[in-house]
DRENTORKOL-3810 file (N, C-alpha, C; in nm, 4 decimals):
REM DRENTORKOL-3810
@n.u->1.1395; n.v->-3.5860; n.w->-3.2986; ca.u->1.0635; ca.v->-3.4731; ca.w->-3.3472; c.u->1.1539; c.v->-3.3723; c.w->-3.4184
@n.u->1.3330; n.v->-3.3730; n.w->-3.4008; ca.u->1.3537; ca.v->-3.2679; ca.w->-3.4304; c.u->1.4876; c.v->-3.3234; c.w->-3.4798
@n.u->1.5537; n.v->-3.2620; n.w->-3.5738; ca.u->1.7346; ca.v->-3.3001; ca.w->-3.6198; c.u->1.7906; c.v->-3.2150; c.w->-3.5677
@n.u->1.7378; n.v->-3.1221; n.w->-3.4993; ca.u->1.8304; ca.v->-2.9842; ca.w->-3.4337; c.u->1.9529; c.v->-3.0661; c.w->-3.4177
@n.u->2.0177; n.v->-3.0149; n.w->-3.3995; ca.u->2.1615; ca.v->-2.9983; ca.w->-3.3507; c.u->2.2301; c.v->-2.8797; c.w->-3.2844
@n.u->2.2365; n.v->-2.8729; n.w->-3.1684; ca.u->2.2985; ca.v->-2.7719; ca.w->-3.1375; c.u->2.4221; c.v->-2.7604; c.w->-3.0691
@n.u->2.4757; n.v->-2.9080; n.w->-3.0861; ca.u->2.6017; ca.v->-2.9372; ca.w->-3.0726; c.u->2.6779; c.v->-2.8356; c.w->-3.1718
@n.u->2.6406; n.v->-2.8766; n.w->-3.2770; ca.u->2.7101; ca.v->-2.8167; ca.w->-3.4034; c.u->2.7433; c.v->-2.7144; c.w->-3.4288
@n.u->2.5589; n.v->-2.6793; n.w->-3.3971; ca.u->2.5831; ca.v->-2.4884; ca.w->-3.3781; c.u->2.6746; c.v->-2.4474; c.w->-3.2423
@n.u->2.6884; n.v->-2.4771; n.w->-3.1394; ca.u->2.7739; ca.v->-2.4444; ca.w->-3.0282; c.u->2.9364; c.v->-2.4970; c.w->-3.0973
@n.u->2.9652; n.v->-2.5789; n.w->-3.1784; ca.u->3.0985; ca.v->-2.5754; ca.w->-3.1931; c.u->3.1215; c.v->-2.4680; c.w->-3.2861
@n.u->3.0404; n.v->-2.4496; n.w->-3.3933; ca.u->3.0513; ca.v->-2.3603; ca.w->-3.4790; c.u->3.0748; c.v->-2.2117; c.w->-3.3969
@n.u->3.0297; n.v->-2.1714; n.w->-3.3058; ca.u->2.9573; ca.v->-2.0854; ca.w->-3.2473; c.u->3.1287; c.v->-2.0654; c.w->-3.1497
@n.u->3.1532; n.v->-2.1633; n.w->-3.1239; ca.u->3.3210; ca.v->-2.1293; ca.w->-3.0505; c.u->3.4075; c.v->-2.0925; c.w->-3.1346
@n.u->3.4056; n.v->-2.1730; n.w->-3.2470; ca.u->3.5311; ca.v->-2.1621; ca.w->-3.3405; c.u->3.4912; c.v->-2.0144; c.w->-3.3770
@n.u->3.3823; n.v->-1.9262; n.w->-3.4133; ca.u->3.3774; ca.v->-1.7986; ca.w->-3.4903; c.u->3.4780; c.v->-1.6985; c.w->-3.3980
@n.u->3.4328; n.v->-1.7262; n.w->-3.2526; ca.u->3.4584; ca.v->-1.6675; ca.w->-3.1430; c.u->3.5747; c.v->-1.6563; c.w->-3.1287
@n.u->3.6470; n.v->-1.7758; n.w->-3.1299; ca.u->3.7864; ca.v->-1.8231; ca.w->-3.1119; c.u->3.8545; c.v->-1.6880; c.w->-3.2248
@n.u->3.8223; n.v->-1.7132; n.w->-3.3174; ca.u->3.8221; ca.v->-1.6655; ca.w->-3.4597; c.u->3.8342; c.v->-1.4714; c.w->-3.4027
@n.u->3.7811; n.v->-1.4150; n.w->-3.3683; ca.u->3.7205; ca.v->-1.3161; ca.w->-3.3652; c.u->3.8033; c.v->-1.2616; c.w->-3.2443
@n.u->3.8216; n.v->-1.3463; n.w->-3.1269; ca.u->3.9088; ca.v->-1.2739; ca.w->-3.0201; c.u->4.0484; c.v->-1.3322; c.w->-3.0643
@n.u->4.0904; n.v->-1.3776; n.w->-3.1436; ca.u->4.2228; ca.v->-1.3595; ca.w->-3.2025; c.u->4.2641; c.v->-1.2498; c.w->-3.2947
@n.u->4.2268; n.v->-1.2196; n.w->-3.3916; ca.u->4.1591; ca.v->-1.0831; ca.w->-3.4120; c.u->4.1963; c.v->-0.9260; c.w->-3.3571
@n.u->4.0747; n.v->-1.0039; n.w->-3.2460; ca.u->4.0876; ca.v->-0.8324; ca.w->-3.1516; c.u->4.1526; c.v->-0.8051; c.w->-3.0971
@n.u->4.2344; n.v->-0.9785; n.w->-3.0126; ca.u->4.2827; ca.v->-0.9696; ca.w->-2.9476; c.u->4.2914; c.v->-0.9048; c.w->-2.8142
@n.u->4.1178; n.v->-0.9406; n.w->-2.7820; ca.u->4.0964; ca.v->-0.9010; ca.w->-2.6348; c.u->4.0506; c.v->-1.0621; c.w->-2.5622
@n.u->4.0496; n.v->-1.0504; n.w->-2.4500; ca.u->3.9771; ca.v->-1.1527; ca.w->-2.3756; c.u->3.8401; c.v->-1.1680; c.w->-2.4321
@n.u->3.7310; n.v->-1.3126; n.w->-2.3433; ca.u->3.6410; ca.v->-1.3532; ca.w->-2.3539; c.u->3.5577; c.v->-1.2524; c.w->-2.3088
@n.u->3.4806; n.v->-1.2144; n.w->-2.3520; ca.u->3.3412; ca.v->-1.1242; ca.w->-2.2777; c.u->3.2635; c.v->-1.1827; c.w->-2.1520
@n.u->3.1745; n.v->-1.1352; n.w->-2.0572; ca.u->3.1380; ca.v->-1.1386; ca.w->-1.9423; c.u->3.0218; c.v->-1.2359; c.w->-1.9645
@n.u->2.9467; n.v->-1.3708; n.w->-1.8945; ca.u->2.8094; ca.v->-1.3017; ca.w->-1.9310; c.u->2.7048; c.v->-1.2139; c.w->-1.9608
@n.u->2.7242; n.v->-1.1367; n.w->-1.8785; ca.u->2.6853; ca.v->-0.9960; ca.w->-1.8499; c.u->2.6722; c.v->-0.9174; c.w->-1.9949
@n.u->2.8146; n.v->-0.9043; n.w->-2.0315; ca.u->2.8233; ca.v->-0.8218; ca.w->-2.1791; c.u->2.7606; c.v->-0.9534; c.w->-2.2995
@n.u->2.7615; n.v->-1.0887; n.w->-2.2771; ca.u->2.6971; ca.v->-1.1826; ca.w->-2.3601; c.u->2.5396; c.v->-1.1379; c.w->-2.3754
@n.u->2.4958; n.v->-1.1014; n.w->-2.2492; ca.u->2.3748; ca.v->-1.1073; ca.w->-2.2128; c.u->2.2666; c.v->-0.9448; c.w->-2.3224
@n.u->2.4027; n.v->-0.8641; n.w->-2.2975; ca.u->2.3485; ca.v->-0.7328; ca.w->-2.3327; c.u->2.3815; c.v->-0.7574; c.w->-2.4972
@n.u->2.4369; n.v->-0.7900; n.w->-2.5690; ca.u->2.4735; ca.v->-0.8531; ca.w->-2.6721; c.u->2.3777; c.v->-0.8994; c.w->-2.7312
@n.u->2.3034; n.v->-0.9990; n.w->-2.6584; ca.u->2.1721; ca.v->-1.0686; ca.w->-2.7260; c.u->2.0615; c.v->-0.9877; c.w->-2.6856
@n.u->2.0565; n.v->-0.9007; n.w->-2.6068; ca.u->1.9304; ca.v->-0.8018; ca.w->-2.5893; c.u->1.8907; c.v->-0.7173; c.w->-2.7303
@n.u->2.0633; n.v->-0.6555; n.w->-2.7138; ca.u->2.0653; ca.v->-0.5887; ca.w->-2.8540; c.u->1.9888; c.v->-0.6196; c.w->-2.9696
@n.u->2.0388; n.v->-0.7677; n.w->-2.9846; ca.u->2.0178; ca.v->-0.8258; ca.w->-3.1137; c.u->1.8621; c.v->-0.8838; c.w->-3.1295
@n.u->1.7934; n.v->-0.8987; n.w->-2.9944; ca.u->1.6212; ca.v->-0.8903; ca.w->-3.0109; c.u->1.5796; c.v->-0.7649; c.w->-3.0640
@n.u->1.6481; n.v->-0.6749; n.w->-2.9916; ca.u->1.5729; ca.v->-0.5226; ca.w->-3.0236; c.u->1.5785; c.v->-0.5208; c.w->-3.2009
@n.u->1.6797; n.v->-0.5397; n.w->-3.2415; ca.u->1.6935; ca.v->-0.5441; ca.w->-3.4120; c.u->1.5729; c.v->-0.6611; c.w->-3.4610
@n.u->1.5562; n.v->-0.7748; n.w->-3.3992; ca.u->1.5029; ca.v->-0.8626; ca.w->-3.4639; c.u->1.3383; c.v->-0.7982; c.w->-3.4632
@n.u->1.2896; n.v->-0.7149; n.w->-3.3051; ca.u->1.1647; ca.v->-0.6586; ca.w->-3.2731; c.u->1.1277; c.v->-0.5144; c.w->-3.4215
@n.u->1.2820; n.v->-0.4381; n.w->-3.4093; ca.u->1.2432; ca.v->-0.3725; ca.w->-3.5374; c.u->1.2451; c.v->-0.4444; c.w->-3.6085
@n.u->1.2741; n.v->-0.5612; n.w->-3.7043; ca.u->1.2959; ca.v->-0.6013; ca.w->-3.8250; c.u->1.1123; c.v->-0.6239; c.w->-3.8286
@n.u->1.0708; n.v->-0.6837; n.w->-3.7428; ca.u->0.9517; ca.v->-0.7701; ca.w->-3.7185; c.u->0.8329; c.v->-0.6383; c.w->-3.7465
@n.u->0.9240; n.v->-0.5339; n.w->-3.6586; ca.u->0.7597; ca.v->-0.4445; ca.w->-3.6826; c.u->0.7757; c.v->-0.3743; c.w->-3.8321
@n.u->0.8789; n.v->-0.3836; n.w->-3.8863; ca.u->0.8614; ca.v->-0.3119; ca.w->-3.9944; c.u->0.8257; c.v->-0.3933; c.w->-4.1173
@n.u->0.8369; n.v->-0.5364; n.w->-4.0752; ca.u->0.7715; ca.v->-0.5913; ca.w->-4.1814; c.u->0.6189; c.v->-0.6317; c.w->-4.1655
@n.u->0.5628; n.v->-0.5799; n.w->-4.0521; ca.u->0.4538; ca.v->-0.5766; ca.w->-4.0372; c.u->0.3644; c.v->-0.4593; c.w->-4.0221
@n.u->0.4501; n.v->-0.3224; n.w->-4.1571; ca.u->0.4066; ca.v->-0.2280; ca.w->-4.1570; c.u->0.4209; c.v->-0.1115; c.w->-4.0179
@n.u->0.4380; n.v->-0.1781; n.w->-3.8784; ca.u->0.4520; ca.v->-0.0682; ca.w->-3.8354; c.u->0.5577; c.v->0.0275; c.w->-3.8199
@n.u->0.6239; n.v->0.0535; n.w->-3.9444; ca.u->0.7063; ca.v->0.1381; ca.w->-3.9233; c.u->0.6880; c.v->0.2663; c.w->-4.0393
@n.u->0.7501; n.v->0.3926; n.w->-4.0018; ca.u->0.6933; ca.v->0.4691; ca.w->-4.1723; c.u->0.8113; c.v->0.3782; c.w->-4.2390
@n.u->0.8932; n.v->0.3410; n.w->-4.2397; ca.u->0.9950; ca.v->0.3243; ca.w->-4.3632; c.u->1.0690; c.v->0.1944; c.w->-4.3436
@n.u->0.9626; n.v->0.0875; n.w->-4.3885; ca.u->0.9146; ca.v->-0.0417; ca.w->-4.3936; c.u->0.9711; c.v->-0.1018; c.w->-4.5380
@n.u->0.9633; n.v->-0.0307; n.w->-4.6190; ca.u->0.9265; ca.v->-0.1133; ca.w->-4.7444; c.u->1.0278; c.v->-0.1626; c.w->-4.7713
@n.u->1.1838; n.v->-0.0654; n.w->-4.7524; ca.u->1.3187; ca.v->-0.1514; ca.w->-4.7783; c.u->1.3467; c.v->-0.3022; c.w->-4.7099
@n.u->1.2958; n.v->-0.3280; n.w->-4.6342; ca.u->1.3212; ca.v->-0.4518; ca.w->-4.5155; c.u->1.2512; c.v->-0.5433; c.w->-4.5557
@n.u->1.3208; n.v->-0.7034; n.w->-4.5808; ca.u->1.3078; ca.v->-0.7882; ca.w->-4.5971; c.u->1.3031; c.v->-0.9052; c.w->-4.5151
@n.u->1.2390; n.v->-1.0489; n.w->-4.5396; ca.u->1.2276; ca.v->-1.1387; ca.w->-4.4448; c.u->1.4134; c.v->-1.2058; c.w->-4.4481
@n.u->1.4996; n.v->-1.1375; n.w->-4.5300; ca.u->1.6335; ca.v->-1.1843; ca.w->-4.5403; c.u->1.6550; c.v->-1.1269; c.w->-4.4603
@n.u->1.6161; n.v->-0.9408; n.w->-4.4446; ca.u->1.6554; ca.v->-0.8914; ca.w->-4.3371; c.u->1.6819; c.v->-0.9941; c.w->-4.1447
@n.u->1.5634; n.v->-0.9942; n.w->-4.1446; ca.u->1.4901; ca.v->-1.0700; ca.w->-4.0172; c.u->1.6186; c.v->-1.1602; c.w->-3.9974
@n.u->1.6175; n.v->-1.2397; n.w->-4.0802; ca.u->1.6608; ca.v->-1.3558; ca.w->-4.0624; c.u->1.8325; c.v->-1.3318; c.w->-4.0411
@n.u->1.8644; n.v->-1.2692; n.w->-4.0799; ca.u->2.0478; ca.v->-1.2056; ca.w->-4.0456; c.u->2.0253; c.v->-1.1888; c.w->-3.9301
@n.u->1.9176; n.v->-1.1190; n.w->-3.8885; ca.u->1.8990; ca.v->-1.0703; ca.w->-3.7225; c.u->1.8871; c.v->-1.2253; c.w->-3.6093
@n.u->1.8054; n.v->-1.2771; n.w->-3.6464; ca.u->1.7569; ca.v->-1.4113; ca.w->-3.5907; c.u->1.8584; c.v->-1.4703; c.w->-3.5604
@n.u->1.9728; n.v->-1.4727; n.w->-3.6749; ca.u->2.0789; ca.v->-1.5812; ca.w->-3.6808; c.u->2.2046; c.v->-1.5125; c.w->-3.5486
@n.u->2.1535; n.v->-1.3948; n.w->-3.5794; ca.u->2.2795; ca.v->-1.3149; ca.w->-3.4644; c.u->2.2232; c.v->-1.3034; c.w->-3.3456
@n.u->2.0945; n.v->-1.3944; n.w->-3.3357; ca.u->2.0779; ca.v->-1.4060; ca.w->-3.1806; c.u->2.0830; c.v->-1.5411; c.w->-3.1745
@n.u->2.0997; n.v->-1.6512; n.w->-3.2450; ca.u->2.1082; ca.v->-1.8111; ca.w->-3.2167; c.u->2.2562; c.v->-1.7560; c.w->-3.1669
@n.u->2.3377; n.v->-1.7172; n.w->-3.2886; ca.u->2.4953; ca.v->-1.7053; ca.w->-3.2125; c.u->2.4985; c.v->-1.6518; c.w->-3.0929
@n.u->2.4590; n.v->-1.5644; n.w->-3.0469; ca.u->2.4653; ca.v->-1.4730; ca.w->-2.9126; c.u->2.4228; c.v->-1.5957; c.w->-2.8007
@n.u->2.2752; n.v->-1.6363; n.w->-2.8732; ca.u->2.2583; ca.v->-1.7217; ca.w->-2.7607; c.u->2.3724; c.v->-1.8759; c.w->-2.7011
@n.u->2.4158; n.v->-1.9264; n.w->-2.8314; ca.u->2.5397; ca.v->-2.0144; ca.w->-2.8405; c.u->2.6467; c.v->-1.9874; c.w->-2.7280
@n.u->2.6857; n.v->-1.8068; n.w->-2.7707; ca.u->2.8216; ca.v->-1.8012; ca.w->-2.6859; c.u->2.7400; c.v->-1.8038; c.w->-2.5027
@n.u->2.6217; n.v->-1.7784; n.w->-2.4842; ca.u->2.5909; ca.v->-1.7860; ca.w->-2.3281; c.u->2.5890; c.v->-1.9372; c.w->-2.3151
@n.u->2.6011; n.v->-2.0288; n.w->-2.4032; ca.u->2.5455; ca.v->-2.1541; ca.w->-2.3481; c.u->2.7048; c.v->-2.1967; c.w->-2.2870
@n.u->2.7777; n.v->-2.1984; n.w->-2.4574; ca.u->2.9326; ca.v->-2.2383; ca.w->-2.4383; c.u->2.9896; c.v->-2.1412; c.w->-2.2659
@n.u->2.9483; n.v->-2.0447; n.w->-2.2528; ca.u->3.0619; ca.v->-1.9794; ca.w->-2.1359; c.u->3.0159; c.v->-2.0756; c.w->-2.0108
@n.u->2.8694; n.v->-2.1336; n.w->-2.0147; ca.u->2.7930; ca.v->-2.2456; ca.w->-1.9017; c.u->2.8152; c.v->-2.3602; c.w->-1.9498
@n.u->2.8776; n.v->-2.3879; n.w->-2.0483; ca.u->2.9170; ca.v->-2.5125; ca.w->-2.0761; c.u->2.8278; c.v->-2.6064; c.w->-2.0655
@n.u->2.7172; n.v->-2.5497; n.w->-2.1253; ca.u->2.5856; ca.v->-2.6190; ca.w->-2.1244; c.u->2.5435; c.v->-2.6811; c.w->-2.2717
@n.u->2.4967; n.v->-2.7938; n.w->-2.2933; ca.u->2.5109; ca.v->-2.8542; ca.w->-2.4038; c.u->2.3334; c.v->-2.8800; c.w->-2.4415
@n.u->2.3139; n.v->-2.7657; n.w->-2.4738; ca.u->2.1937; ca.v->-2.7764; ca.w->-2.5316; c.u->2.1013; c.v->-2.9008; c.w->-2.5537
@n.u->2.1615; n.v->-3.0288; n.w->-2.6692; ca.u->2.1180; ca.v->-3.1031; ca.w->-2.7491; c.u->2.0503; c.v->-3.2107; c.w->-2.5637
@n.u->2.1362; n.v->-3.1632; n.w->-2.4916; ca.u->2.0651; ca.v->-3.2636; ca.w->-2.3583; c.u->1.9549; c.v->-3.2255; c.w->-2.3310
@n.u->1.9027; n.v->-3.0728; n.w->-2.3631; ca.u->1.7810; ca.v->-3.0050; ca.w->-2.3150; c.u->1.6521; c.v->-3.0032; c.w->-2.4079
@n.u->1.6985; n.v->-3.0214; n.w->-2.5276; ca.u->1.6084; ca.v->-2.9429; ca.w->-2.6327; c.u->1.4710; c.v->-3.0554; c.w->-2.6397
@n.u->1.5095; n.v->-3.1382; n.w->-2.6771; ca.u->1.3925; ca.v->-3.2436; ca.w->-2.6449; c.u->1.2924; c.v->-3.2404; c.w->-2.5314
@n.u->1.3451; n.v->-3.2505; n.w->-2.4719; ca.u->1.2577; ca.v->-3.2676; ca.w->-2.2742; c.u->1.2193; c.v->-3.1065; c.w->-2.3129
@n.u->1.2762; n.v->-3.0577; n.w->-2.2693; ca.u->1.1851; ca.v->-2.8913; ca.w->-2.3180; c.u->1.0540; c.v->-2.8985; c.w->-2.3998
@n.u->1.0949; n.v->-2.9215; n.w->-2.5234; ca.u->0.9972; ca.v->-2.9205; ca.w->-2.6296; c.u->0.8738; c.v->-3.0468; c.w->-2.5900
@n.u->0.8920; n.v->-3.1283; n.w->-2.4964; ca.u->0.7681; ca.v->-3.2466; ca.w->-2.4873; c.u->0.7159; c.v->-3.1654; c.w->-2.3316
@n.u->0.8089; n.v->-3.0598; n.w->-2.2577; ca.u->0.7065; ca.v->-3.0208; ca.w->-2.1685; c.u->0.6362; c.v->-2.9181; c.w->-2.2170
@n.u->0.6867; n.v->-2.8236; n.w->-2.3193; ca.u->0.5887; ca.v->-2.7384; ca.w->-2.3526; c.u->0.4646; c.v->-2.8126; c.w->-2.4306
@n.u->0.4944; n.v->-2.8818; n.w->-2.4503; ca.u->0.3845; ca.v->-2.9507; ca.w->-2.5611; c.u->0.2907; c.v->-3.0139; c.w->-2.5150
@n.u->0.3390; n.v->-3.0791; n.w->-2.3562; ca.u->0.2326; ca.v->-3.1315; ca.w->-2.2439; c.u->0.1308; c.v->-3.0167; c.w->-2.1665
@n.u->0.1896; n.v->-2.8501; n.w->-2.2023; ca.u->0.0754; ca.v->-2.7718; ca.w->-2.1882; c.u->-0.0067; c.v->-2.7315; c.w->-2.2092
@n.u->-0.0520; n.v->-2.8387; n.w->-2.3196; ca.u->-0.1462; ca.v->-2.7941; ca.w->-2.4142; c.u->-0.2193; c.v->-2.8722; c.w->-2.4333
@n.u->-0.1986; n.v->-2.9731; n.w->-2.3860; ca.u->-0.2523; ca.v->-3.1660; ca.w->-2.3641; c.u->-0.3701; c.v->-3.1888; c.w->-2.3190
END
């Protein structure tokens, strides 16, 4: 049903990281701070969403490119919680997607 890959995106998703705390040159972040990280980055995606659905007064600058910068900085966010659980998505994504789909059956 699906070409996802989220192998890919999780290696991609280390190397930026890797990338980024060399850099800062601080340690790995917490779950915890992973967690608040991707909260963040809903709240942006929730404004992006309401303002392109008018509810905002000052809507009109914001684009579905907008959204989508946002979206992408929560696949990454979500990536680095998988990588710190060393959880490999591509084992899950399937079986997930055929039980949600059996709720509807």
């Amino acid at each position: 049903m699906s070409n996802l890959n989220f192998s890919q995106l999780q290696k991609d998703s280390k190397e930026l990281e890797d990338f980024i705390l060399k850099k800062i040159e601080k340690g790995k972040d917490s779950p915890y701070t992973l967690l608040t990280y991707l909260l963040a980055e809903c709240g942006e995606v929730a404004d992006k969403v309401r303002a392109l659905e008018g509810n905002r007064v000052k809507s009109s600058h914001i684009t579905e490119k907008d959204l989508a910068k946002e979206l992408v900085d929560c696949v990454y966010n979500l990536m680095l919680i998988a990588n710190f659980y060393k959880i490999d998505l591509d084992d899950y994504w399937q079986d997930r997607l055929d039980k949600i789909k059996d709720k509807f059956e």
